[in-house]
N, C-alpha and C positions, 0 to 999 in steps of 0.2 A: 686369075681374075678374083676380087674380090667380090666380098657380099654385099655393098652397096654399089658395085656397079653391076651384078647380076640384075638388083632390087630395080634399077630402071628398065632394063628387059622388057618389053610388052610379053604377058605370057604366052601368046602364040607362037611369039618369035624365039623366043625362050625354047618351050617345047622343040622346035626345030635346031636349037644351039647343043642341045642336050646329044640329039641327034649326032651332030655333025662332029662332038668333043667326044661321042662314044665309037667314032669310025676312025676318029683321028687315035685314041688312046689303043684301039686293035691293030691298025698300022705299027706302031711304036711297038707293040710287043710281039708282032711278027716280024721286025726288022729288028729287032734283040735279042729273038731266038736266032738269026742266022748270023748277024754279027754286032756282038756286042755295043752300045749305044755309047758316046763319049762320056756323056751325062745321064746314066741311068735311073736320078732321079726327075726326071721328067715325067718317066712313068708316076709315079708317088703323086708329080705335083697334077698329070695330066687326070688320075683317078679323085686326088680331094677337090678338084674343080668341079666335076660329073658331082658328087656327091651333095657341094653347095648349090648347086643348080638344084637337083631333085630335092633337096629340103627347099628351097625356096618355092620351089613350084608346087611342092605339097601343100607348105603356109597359104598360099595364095588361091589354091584350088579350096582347101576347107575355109579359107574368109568369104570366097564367094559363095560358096554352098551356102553358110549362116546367115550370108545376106540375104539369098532367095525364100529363106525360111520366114 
């Protein structure tokens, strides 16, 4: 997923995406410890996706903080 289509994400729903791409990416490497995955870069690509999410959601959690300020 790219970082302009996280950037439309509402971040609530966001917060829940995070969720569900962090259950999905535990799957994938407990089905890779028992047999090896076709495309074991899935894993790589399934953790930099988690990774652009939580910076996006951090960006957005500290803009709205400064706005409440």
């Amino acid at each position: 997923m790219k970082s302009s289509e996280i950037r439309e994400i509402p971040l609530s729903e966001l917060q829940e995406r995070i969720q569900e791409e962090r259950v999905q990416l535990h799957r994938l490497e407990m089905t890779h410890a028992v047999t090896p995955l076709e495309n074991p870069m899935q894993i790589r690509a399934r953790r930099r996706t988690i990774a652009r999410m939580l910076t996006i959601y951090s960006e957005r959690m500290r803009t709205e903080n400064n706005d409440k300020k």
